[in-house]
N, C-alpha and C positions, 0 to 999 in steps of 0.2 A: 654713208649717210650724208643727204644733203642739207645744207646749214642754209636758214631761211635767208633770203633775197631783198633788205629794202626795195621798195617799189619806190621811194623817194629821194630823188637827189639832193643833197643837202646844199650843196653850192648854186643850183639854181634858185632858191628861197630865201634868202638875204640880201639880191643885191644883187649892180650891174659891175665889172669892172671899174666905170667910172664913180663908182661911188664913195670910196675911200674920201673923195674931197670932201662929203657933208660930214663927214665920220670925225676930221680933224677942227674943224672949230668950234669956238669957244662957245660957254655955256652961253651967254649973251647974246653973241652973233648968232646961234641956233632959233634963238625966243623972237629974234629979231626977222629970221628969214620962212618960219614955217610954213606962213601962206603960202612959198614958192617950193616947199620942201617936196620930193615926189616920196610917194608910200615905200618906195624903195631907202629913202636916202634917212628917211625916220628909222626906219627900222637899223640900217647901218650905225647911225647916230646910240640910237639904244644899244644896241650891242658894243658901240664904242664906250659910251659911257660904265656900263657894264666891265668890261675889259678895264676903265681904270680903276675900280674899283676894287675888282676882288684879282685881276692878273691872273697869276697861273694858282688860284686855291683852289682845291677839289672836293668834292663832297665826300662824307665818311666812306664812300663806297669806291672812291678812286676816279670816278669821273670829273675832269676837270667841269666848273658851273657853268665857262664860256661854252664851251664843247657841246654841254647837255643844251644850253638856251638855242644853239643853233640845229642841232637835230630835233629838237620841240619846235622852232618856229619848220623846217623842214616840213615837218608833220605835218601841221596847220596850215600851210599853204595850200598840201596837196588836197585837203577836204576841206577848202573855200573858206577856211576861219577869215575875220576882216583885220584890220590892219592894225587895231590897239587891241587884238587878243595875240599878235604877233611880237607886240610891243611887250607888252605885260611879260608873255612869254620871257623876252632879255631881261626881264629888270627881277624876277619874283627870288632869286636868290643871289647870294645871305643876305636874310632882313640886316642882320646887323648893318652891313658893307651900304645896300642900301634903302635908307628909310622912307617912310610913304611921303611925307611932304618933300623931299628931290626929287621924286617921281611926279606928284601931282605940279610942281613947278616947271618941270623939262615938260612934259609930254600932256598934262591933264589930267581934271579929275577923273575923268571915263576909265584914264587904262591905271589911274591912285589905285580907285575903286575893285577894277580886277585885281589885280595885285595884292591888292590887299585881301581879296576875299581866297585869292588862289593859296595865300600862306596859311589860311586858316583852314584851307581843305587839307592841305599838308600833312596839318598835326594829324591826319588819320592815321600817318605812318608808326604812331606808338600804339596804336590798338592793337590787343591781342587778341587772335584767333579763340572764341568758347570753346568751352571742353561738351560733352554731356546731352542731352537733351535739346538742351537752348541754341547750341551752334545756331540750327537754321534759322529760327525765328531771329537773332544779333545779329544775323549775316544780310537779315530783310532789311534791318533795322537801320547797320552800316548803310546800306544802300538809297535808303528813306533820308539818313542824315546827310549824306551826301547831294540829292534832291533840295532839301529842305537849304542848308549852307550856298546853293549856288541859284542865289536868286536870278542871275543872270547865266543864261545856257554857256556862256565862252567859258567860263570858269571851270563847268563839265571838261568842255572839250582840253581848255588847258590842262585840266589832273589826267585825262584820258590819254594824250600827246606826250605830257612827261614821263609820265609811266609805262610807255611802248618807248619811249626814247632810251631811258632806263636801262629795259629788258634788251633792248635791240645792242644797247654797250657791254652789255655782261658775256650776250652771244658772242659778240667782236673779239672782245677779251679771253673767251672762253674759261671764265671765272664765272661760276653758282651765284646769284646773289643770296643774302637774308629766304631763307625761307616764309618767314611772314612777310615776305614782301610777296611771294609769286603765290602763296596763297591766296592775301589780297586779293591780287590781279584775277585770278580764276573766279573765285567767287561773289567777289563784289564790284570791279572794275569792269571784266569783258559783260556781267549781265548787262550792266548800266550801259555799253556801249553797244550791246543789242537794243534795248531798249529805248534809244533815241537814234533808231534806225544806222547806226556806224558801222557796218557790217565787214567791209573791211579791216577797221581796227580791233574789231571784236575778236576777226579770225587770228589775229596773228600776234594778239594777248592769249590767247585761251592756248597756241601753237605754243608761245613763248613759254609761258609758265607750265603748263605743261612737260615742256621738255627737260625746266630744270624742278622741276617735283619728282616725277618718275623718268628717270633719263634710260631706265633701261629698256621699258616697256615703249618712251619716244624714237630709241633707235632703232629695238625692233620692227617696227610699225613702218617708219618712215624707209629703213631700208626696203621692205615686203613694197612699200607704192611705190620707192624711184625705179624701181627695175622697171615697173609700165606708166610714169608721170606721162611724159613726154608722148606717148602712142595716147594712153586713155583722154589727155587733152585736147590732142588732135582730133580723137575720134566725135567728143564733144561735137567740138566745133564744127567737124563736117557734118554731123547729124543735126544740128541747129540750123546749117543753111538748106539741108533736103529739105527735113520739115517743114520749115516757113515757105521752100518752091513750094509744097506739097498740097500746102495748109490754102498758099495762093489760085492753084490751078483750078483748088476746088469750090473757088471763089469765096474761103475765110479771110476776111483780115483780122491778123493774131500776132499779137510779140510774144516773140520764142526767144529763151534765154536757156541758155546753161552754163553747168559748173561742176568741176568735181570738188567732192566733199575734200574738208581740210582733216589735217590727221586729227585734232583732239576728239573732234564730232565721229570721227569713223572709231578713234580707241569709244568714244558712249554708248556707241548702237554695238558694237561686239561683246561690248561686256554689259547691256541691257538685254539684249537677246542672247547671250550665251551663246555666240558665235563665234568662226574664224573670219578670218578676210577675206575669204572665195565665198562665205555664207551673206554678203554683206550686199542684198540687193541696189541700192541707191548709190554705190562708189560713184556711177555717172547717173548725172538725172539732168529733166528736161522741163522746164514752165512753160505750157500755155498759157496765155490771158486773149480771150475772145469778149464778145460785146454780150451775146446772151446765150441762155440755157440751150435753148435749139442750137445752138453753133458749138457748145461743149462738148453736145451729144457724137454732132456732128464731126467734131474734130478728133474726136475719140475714132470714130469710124476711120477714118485717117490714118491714124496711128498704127490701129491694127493693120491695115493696108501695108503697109509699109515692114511692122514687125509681126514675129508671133508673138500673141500676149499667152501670160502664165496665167491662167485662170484661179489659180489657188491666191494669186498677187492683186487682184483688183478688187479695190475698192469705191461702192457709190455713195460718196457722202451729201452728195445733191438731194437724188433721193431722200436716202434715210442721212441725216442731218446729225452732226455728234452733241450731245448734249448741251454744248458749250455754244449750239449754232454755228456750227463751224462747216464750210460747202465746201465741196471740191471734186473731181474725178479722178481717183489716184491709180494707174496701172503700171504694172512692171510688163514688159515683150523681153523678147531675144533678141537681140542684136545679131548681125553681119557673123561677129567672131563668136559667137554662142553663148559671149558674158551678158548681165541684164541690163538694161537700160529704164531706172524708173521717170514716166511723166506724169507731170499733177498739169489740169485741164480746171479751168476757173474764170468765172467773169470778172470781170474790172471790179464790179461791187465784192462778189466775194472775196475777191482778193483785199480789198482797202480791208473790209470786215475781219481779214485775217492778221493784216498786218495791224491794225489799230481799235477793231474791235477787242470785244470780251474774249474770243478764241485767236488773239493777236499771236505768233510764232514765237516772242519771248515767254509766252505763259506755256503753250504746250511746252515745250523745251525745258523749261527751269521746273516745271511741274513731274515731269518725266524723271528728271534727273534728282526729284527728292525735294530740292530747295524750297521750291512752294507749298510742300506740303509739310513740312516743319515747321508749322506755326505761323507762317507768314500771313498779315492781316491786309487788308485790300478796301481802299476808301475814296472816296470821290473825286476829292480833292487831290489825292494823291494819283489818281486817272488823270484828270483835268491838267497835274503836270505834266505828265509824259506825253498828252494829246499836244499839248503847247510844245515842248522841245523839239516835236517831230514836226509840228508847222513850221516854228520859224526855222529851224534848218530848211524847210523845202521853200520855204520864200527867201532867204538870203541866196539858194541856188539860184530860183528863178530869176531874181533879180540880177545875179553875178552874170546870167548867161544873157538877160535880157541888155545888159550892157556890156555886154564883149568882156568878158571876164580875162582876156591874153591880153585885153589894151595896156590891165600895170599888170605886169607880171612881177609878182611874187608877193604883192598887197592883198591879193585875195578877193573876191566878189564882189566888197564894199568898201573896195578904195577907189581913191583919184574922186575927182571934182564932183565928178560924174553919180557917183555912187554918194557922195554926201548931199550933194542934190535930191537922190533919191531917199535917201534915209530921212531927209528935213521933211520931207511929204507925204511919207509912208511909212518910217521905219518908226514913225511918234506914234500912233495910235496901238502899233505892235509892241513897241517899248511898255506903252502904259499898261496893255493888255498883260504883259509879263511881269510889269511889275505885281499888277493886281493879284494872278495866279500865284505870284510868289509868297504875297502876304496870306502866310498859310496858317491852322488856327491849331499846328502843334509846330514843338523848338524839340532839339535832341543836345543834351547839354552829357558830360562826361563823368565818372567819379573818378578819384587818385589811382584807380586800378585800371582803368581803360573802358569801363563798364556804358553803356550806353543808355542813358533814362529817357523817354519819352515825356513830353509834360505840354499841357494844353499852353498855349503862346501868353506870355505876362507872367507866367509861373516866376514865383521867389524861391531863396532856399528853401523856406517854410515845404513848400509843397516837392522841392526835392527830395530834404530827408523822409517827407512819408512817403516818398515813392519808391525811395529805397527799401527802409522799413518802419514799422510804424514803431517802435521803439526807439528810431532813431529821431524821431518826430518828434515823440516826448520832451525824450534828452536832450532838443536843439539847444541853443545855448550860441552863435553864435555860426560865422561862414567864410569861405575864405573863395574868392571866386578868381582861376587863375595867379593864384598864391598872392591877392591881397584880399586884408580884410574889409566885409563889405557889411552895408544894415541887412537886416534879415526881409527887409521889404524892398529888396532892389531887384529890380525885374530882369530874366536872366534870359542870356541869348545863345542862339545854337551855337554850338562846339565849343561851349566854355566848360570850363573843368571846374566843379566844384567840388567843396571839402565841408565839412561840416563840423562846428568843433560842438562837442559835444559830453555832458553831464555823465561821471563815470555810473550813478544809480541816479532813479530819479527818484526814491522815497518819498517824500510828501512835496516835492518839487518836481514840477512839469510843466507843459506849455501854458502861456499866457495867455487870459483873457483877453488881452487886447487884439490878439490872432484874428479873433474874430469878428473884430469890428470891421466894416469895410470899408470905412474912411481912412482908416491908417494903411493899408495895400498890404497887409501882411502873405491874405492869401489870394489864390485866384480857382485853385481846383476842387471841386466840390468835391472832391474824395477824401483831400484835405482837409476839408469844411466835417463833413460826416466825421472825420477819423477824431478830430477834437470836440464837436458834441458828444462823442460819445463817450472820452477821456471825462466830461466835464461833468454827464450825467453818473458815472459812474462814480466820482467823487461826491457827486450831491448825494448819489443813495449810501455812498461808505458813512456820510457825516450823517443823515438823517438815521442809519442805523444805530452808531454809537451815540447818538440824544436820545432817542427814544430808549436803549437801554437805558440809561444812565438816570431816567424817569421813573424807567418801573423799577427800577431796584430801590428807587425810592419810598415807591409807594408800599414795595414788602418790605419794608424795614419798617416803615410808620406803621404798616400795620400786624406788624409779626410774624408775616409768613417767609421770612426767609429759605426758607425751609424747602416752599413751593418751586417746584422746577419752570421753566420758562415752556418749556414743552408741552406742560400741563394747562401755565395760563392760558397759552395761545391758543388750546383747544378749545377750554372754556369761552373764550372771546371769540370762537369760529374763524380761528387765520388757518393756515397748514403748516405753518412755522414759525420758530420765535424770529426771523427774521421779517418777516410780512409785519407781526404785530408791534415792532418797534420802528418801522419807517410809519408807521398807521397813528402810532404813539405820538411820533416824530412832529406828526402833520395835522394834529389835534383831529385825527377821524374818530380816534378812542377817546373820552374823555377822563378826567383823574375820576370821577365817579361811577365810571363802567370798572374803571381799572380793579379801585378799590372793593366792588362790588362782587367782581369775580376772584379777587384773591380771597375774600370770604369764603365763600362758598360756590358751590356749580350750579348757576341757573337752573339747568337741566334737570338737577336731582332733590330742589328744593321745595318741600312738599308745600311752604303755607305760602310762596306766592300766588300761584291759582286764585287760594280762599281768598287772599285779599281783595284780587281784583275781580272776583267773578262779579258783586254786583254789578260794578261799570258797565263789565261786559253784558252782562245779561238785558242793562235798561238801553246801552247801543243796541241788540238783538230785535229790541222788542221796539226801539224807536223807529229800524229800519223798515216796518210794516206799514210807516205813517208814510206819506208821500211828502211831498218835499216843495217849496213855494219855488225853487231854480233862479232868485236872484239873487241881489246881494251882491258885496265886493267878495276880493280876497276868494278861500279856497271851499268849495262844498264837500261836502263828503257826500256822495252818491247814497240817496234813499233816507237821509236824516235829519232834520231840522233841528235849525238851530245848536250845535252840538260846537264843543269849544273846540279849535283847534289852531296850531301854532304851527311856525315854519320852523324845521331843522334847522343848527344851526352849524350842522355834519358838510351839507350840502346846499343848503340858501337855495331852496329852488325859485324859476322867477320866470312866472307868465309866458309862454306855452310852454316850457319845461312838461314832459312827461311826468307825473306824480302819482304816488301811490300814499295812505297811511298807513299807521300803525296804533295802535288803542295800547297807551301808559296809563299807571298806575296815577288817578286823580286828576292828571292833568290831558285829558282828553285824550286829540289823534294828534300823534306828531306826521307833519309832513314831508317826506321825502322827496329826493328825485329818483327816479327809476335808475337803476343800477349803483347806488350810494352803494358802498360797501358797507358805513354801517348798519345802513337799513339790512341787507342781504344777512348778516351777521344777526341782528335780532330778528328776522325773520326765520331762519335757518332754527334759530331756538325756541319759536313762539309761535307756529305759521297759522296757528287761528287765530290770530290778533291782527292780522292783514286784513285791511279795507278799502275798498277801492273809493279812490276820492279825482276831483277834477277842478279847474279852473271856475268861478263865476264869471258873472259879465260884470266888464266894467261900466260902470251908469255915466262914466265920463271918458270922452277919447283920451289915449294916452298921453297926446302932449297937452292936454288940458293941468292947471297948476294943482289943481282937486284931487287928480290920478293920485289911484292910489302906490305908493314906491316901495319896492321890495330890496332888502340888506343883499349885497351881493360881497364875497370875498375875490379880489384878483393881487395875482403875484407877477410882481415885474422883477427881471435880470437885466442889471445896465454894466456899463464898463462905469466907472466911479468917473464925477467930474464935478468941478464947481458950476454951480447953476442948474443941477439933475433934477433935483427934487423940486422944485420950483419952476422948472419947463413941464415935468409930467401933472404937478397941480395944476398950470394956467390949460394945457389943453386938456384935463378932464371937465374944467370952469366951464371951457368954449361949449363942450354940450350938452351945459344945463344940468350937468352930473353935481350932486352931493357927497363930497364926503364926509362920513363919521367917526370912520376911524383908520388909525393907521402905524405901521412898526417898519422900523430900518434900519437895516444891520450893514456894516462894510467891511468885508475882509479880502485880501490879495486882492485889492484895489478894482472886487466886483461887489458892488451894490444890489443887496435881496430888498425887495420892498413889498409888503403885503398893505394893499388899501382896502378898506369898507367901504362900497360906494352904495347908494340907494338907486334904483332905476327902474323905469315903469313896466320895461319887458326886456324880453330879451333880445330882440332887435336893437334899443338904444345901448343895451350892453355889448351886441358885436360891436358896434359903430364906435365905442367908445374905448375897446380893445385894440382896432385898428386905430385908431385915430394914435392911441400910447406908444403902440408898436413903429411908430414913423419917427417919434423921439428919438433925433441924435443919440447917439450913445447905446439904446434900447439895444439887448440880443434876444429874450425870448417874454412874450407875456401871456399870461394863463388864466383862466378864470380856476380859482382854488376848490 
């Protein structure tokens, strides 16, 4: 078996011979000569500084830090990294050894700033692999956090370098690392570096780990390809330069690429197809990219020329298009020695669409292999970064190449004068562009088990314990964010670990009203928001249950029926259960005279009410024949003059309110609003007693001082504060509103307020609900 090949020199990437000399002076003389320093002599400088600091200390895994900083900067050199991600590289370990302000003093805020953000991608390294269902969807999630944490693309590239640096020490040593480490790497590092087009680092992460996950199945494998490496690469290659002669004579201009597959990708398709390694059509394959459809056709024609195509192997996705819009011409031929050779045939557009559209090569791939279809969620924003990682990589190249990128050798694309020149003029509008993309409108913060939360951007602990669980929300009580303790309204940032300390039962203690105020910043997630109204309403209906019992048991004691079950009252009163007719109790819908009335006796069954009220009824019957004069203030009853009637006072209906009556015993029609419960309730027992009634005219506009003003009940929820009552009075003042009456109770420092207000309709009653509703303090206001 062959043991994989840095493709990168490490001693070409730090430095020239003569550079030892910037490496020896002083921290002073260093601050004092930078403007002269070349990319080369910084980077020696950092790694010198480096070196006195931590000397020969090695990290838990045996690699000395010097060692790894210099295979990391290695890395980044050979894929154009610039010259303070090379920096940062020397300086990111042990924070202890050294801290961010000697970094931002020697070298700048720029490479503080990565350094500091590369320590905090770090801590990925205690996350543990899910068990269960969830893997796939925590494994999207790691990946999103990883995104989200590296507001600056270097940062990527630094976790992606030290972790091929890592693996490529373990190979050397021939010592296994951590298996959660090369887990990791397969699953959430090599995608990420598919997916910001790294395609080399990708290959020889997914080789690496690979090899040390399943070592038997990687020597199997890799012995089966060395025996033909060396011939099948060859063969590549010479069939990339017939083709392009081929593709030329027939007057295509085409870039022809190839490559043979790397082993992790050939062990996927053998064991996705249920094949051997002679079954494994694409071992060599070939890219066309032509300018248009006609030329793909075209080149196709080509191809076959040259090989026999397998007809059972060819695919037109041009034509017929894969769901995903995804185009190409894909055929397998025979080759020379009778093995297959597969070519994919594609225009420039289809190609970009492949690689960075909706059907980009990391989505089929990662979708194929399961990952993407474990739950993995997909969002615009989270597009918009990947679209951005993969620009500015291809602009830092062009850029490196447009300035001779050999000029500094070993600074990278965007060193030397040259390249800071060009970053002052160009690199600012991209910087700001990145910064923007990065300010994204969700954070992934950690719990003490490794666990990964999602939480819309400003989230507090408040909205982490309910996202944990909503039990734990209750219970909050307190948070510890990275093992200190913090307010519960402190806004919390990607890859921070928090704890939650929290209430062993929450009995008749739970979250704070104040939670909800949105001037204290407790919460930011509406799910949060939702999950505590609904904590808060469910408290109000427990208290409103236990008052209204505590009512009627009053009234069968006063009046003897102890006897009577609740089951019975609540029939009689039309609820479907004694718990309906005690929040009803609760909320004066029932009154103590309905109460008492039906623990009497059952309306239903009571033969001399009829007789008493039939004359009423009979002279409303006989009234109804008479027509009706249709003005007047106040409410008409449809078809009857003159006839007494009164507003509920169940329901306070108030001009256009829908209304209906009802015909009492003496005292005329009382009047309702359409779906009053307790109307429905005497209706339900009485339903020839229902008359239809309506609004008159008013003989004066409503804001005339004459309009006539209807009693209206409304109930305001505040967080409790000095000067509450007294800000909700002046602005009902402001429009014109009367009140008459009014009750205020305070408990767990929320304030219930019920007012009587008078108002012409119910226009001036919205207007005057909103207007309350804006009051500081205010959380919900209702008309009763």
């Amino acid at each position: 078996m062959s043991e994989p090949k840095p493709t990168i020199d490490a001693g070409h990437a730090c430095g020239t011979p003569n550079a030892p000399e910037a490496a020896t002076r002083g921290t002073s003389g260093a601050r004092e000569t930078d403007a002269h320093e070349t990319g080369n002599e910084r980077i020696e400088r950092a790694l010198a500084l480096a070196a006195d600091a931590v000397g020969e200390t090695a990290a838990p895994n045996g690699e000395g830090y010097l060692a790894h900083a210099r295979g990391t900067i290695a890395i980044l050199h050979a894929i154009g990294a610039d010259e303070a991600t090379q920096l940062a590289a020397a300086l990111v370990e042990p924070a202890t050894l050294l801290p961010r302000e000697a970094v931002d003093r020697e070298f700048g805020p720029e490479v503080g700033r990565l350094v500091d953000a590369m320590r905090q991608v770090r801590r990925l390294r205690a996350l543990r692999r899910p068990e269960g269902e969830d893997a796939g969807a925590q494994t999207e999630t790691l990946r999103r956090m990883l995104l989200a944490m590296a507001t600056d693309i270097r940062v990527v590239l630094l976790r992606l370098a030290s972790r091929l640096q890592t693996l490529r020490y373990h190979a050397a040593v021939r010592r296994d690392p951590d298996e959660p480490v090369s887990r990791e790497t397969l699953e959430v590092l090599a995608p990420l570096a598919n997916r910001i087009g790294l395609w080399q680092l990708k290959w020889e992460l997914e080789d690496l780990a690979f090899r040390f996950l399943q070592p038997e199945a990687y020597k199997s494998l890799a012995r089966a390809l060395e025996e033909k490496r060396v011939e099948r690469e060859a063969y590549v290659a010479d069939a990339t330069q017939r083709l392009r002669a081929r593709l030329a004579e027939a007057g295509l201009k085409a870039e022809v690429s190839g490559r043979p597959k790397h082993i992790f990708s050939i062990w996927n398709k053998m064991r996705a197809k249920s094949r051997g390694l002679e079954g494994i059509s694409d071992l060599r394959g070939l890219r066309v990219i032509v300018d248009t459809v006609a030329q793909c056709y075209a080149a196709l024609d080509v191809v076959h020329s040259m090989w026999r195509a397998i007809p059972e192997e060819y695919d037109d996705y041009i034509a017929r298009p894969k769901p995903n819009g995804y185009q190409s011409l894909h055929t397998v031929v025979t080759a020379e020695d009778g093995r297959p050779l597969e070519v994919q045939i594609r225009t420039e557009a289809m190609h970009r669409f492949a690689e960075y559209g909706v059907a980009s090569h990391w989505r089929y791939k990662e979708r194929a292999s399961g990952a993407a279809g474990a739950g993995a969620r997909s969002d615009q924003a989270y597009e918009d970064r990947i679209a951005w990682m993969r620009q500015l990589l291809a602009w830092q190249r062009e850029v490196g190449e447009a300035l001779g990128g050999a000029a500094v050798p070993g600074a990278g694309p965007m060193a030397g004068a040259a390249a800071a020149a060009v970053a002052g003029s160009e690199a600012g509008p991209a910087a700001e562009g990145a910064r923007a993309t990065a300010d994204e409108e969700r954070i992934y913060v950690l719990t003490p088990q490794a666990r990964v939360i999602e939480l819309p951007a400003g989230a507090t602990p408040v909205d982490f314990a309910y996202q944990v669980h909503t039990s734990l929300g209750h219970r909050c009580r307190g948070a510890k964010v990275d093992g200190h303790m913090v307010p519960l309204n402190t806004p919390l940032q990607n890859g921070q670990t928090v704890e939650i300390v929290a209430a062993k039962d929450t009995g008749h203690e739970g979250p704070s009203l104040d939670w909800l105020n949105p001037q204290l910043g407790y919460v930011k997630s509406q799910r949060t928001r939702a999950k505590l109204r609904q904590w808060f309403n469910a408290r109000e209906l427990e208290r409103d249950t236990a008052a209204g019992r505590e009512k009627v048991e009053k009234v069968l004691q006063r009046e003897g029926r102890t006897a009577l079950s609740f089951d019975e009252l609540a029939r009689r009163l039309g609820f479907p259960d004694p718990g309906a007719m005690f929040v009803a109790v609760a909320r004066d819908e029932v009154g103590p005279r309905q109460l008492e009335e039906a623990a009497r006796h059952d309306p239903a069954l009571d033969p001399t009410r009829a007789a008493i009220d039939e004359p009423d009824l009979a002279a409303i019957i006989a009234a109804r024949r008479r027509s009706s004069g249709g003005g007047g203030d106040g409410v008409l009853v449809v078809g009857i003059d003159s006839l007494l009637t009164q507003l509920a006072r169940c329901c306070r209906p108030v001009p256009p309110d829908p209304i209906v009556g009802f015909v009492t015993h003496g005292r005329g029609v009382s009047v309702h609003r359409r779906g009053c419960g307790t109307f429905a309730q005497m209706a339900a027992r009485s339903p020839d007693r229902v008359i239809d009634t309506e609004w008159g005219r008013q003989r004066v506009a409503p804001g005339d001082a004459r309009a006539r003003r209807y009693p209206v009940d409304i109930e305001v929820k505040a967080a409790d504060r000095t000067g509450l009552l007294r800000d909700i009075v002046e602005t009902v003042a402001r429009d014109r509103v009367n009140v008459i009456g009014m009750q205020t109770a305070t408990k767990r420092q929320e304030a219930r307020m019920r007012f009587t207000v008078e108002v012409t309709d119910a226009e001036q009653l919205q207007a005057t609900l909103a207007a309350v509703r804006a009051v500081p303090g205010v959380t919900s206001v209702r008309r009763a």
